[in-house]
C-alpha positions in Angstrom: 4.6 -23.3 -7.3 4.5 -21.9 -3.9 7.9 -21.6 -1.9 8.4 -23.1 1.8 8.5 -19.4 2.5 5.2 -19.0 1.7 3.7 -21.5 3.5 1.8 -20.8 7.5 4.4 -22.9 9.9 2.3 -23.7 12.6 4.5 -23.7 16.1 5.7 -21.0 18.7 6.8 -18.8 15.6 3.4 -18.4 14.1 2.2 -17.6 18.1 4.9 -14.8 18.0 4.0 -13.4 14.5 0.1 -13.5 15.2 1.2 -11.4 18.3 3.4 -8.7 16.7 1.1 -8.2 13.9 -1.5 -7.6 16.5 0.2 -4.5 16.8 -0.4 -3.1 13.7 -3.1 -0.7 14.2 -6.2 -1.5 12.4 -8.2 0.7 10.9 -12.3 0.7 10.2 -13.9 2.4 7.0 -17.3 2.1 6.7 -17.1 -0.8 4.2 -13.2 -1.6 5.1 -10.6 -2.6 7.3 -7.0 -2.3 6.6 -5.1 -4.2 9.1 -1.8 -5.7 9.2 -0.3 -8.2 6.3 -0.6 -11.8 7.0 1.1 -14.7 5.7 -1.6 -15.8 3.6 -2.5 -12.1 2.3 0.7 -13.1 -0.1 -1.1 -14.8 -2.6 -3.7 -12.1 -3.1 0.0 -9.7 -3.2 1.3 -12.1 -6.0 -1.8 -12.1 -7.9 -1.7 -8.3 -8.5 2.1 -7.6 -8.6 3.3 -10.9 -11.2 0.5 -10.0 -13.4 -0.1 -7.1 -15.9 -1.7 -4.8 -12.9 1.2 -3.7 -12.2 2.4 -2.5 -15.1 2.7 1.0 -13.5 4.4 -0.3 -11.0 7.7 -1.6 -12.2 6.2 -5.4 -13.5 5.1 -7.3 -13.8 7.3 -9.0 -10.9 8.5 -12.2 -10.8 7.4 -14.3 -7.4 10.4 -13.5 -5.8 10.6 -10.3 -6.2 6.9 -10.0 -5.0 8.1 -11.5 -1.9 10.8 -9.2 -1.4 8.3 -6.0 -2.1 5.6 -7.6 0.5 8.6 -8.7 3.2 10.2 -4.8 2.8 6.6 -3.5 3.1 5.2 -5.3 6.1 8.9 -5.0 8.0 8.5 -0.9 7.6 6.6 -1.6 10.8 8.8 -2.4 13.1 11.6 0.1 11.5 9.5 2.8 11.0 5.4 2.6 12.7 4.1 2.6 9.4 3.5 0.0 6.2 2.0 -2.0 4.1 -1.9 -2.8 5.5 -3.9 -5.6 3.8 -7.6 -4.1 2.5 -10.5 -6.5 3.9 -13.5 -5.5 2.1 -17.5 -6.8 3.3 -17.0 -9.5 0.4 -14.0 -9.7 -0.2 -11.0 -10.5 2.4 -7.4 -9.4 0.5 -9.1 -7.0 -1.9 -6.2 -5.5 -2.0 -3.4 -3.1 -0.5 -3.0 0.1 0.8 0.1 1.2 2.0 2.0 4.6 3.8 5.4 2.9 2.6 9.6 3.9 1.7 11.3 2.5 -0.9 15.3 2.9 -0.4 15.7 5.4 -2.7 11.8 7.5 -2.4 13.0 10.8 -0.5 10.0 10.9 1.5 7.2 8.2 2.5 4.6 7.1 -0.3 1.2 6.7 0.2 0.0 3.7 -2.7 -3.0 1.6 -3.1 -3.3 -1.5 -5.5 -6.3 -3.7 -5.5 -7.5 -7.4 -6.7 -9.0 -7.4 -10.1 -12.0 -8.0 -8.5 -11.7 -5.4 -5.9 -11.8 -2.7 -8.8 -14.4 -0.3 -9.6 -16.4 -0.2 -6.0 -14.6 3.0 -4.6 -12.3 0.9 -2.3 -9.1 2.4 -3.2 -10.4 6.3 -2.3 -11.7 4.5 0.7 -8.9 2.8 1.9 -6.6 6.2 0.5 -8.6 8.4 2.7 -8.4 6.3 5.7 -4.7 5.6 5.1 -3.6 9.1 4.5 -5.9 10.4 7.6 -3.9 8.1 9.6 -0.4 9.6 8.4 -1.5 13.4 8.7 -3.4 12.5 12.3 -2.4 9.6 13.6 1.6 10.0 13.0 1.2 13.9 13.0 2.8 14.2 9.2 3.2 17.7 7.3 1.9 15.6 3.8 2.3 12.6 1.8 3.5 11.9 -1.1 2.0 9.7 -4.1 4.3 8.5 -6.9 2.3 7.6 -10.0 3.4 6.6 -13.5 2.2 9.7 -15.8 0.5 7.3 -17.6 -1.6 5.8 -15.4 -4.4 8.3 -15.6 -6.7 6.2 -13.4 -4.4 6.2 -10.5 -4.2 10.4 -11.1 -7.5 11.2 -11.0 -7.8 9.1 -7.6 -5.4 11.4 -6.5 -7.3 14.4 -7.7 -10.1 13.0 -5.9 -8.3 12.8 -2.6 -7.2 16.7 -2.7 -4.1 15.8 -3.6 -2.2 18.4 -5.9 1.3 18.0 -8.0 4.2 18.7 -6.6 6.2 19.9 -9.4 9.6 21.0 -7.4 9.1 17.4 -6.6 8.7 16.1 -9.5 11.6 18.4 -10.7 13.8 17.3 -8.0 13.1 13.0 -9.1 13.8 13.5 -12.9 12.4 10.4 -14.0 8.9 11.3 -15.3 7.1 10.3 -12.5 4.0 12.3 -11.3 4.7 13.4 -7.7 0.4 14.2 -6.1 1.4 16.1 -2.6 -1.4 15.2 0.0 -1.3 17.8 2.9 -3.1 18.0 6.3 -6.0 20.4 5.9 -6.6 19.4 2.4 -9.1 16.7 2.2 
């Protein structure tokens, strides 16, 4: 069941939201854009994060709680100039999600990716990584960014690996939990 939350409310409010997410900068790839989260890009969000994709991520989620994830992503815009974008590929529109993000309790900003099944497999994620992370060390003149990945998603490290990225182990030292800590720093890619 979809919620009432969910749901485009045509009106003055939708006018307002299509104009603030207009500035969201978007961002061109040769097969890509990532531009700002829209209302409808939930469903996509919900496929990936209530199923068993996101296993490495802490779910799968319940609805709710996807809602929450995509709501605290997409607001880290206006609190912060950076977020959640939604990955349009040629074929596919809401391939996926790429993200330079904060959780409340990450000590520094996170760059993540997480794609539609059907997204998988074509190089969109290094893609929209590349792009994403060029826009953190450029754009918003960042030192590095972080990736935190589950030590058992092996997939997700050697994306990192392709990136340039390299462990942080003082990092990963300094979170305790286990979790893989790939440090992505200007000049490296």
């Amino acid at each position: 069941m979809i919620a009432v939350v969910e749901q485009h409310r045509p009106g003055p409010g939708s006018r307002q939201a299509a104009r603030l997410g207009g500035h969201v900068p978007s961002i061109d790839t040769r097969r890509l854009q990532l531009r700002g989260p829209r209302i409808y890009d939930f469903a996509a969000y919900a496929k990936i994060l209530c199923s068993d994709r996101a296993e490495y991520m802490g779910g799968p989620y319940s609805r709710t709680e996807a809602w929450s994830d995509f709501t605290q992503y997409t607001a880290l815009w206006l609190l912060h100039g950076h977020g959640l974008w939604t990955i349009d590929a040629q074929t596919s529109p809401s391939a996926g999600f790429v993200l330079l993000g904060y959780e409340y309790d990450d000590p520094e900003a996170e760059l993540g990716v997480f794609l539609t099944e059907e997204a998988e497999g074509q190089g969109y994620a290094l893609e929209a990584c590349e792009a994403a992370r060029d826009y953190a060390l450029g754009t918003l003149a960042w030192d590095s960014v972080v990736s935190y990945i589950d030590g058992e998603n092996s997939r997700c490290c050697r994306l990192m690996e392709r990136l340039g990225a390299a462990r942080d182990r003082a990092a990963e030292t300094a979170l305790g939990d286990g979790t893989f800590v790939y440090r992505h720093k200007r000049g490296d890619a």
